[in-house]
C-alpha positions as CSV (number, residue, x, y, z in Angstrom):
1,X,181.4,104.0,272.3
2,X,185.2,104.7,272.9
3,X,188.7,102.6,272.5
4,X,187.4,100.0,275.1
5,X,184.5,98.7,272.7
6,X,186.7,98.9,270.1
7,X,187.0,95.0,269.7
8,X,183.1,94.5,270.7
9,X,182.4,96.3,268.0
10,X,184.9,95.4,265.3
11,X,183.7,91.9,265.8
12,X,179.9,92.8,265.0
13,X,181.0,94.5,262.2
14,X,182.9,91.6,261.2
15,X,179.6,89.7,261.1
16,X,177.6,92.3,258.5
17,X,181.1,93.3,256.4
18,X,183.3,89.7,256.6
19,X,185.4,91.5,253.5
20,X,187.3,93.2,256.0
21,X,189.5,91.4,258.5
22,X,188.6,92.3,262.1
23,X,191.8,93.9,262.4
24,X,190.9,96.3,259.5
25,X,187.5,97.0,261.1
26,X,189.7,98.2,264.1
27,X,191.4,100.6,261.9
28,X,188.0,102.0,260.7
29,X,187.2,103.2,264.0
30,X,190.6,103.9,265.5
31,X,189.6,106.6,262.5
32,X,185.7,107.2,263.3
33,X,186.5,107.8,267.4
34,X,189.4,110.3,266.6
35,X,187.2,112.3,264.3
36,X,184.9,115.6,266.2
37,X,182.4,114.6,263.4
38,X,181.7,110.4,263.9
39,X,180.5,108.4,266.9
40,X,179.4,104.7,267.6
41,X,176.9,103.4,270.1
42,X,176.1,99.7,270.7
43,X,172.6,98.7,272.0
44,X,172.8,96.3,274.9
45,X,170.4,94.1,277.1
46,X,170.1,94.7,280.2
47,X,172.3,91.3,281.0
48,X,175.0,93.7,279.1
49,X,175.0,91.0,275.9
50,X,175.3,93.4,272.6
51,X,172.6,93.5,270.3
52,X,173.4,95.9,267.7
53,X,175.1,98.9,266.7
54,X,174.7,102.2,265.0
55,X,177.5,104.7,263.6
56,X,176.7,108.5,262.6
57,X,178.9,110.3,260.6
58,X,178.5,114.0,259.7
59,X,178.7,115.7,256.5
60,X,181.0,119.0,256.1
């Protein structure tokens, strides 16, 4: 993923994590895609609806 799925996927991990705000979700990955050692990738159909995402972060 990069900054222009950044509300996609704030807003699906709104739906697991509702403690956070949506806004604050964006905050977590503004931090995850300017890191060398994070990513995010969202599974789609193939009508382009989301369906899930996954995010990987490496230990130092």
């Amino acid at each position: 993923m990069d900054k222009a799925d950044s509300l996609l996927w704030a807003e699906m991990r709104f739906k697991l994590w509702d403690r956070l705000s949506v806004d604050e979700h964006l905050g977590d990955i503004e931090k995850m895609l300017s890191g060398s050692k994070r990513a995010g990738y969202i599974a789609m159909l193939s009508n382009h609806a989301p369906v899930g995402f996954a995010e990987i972060c490496s230990r130092e």
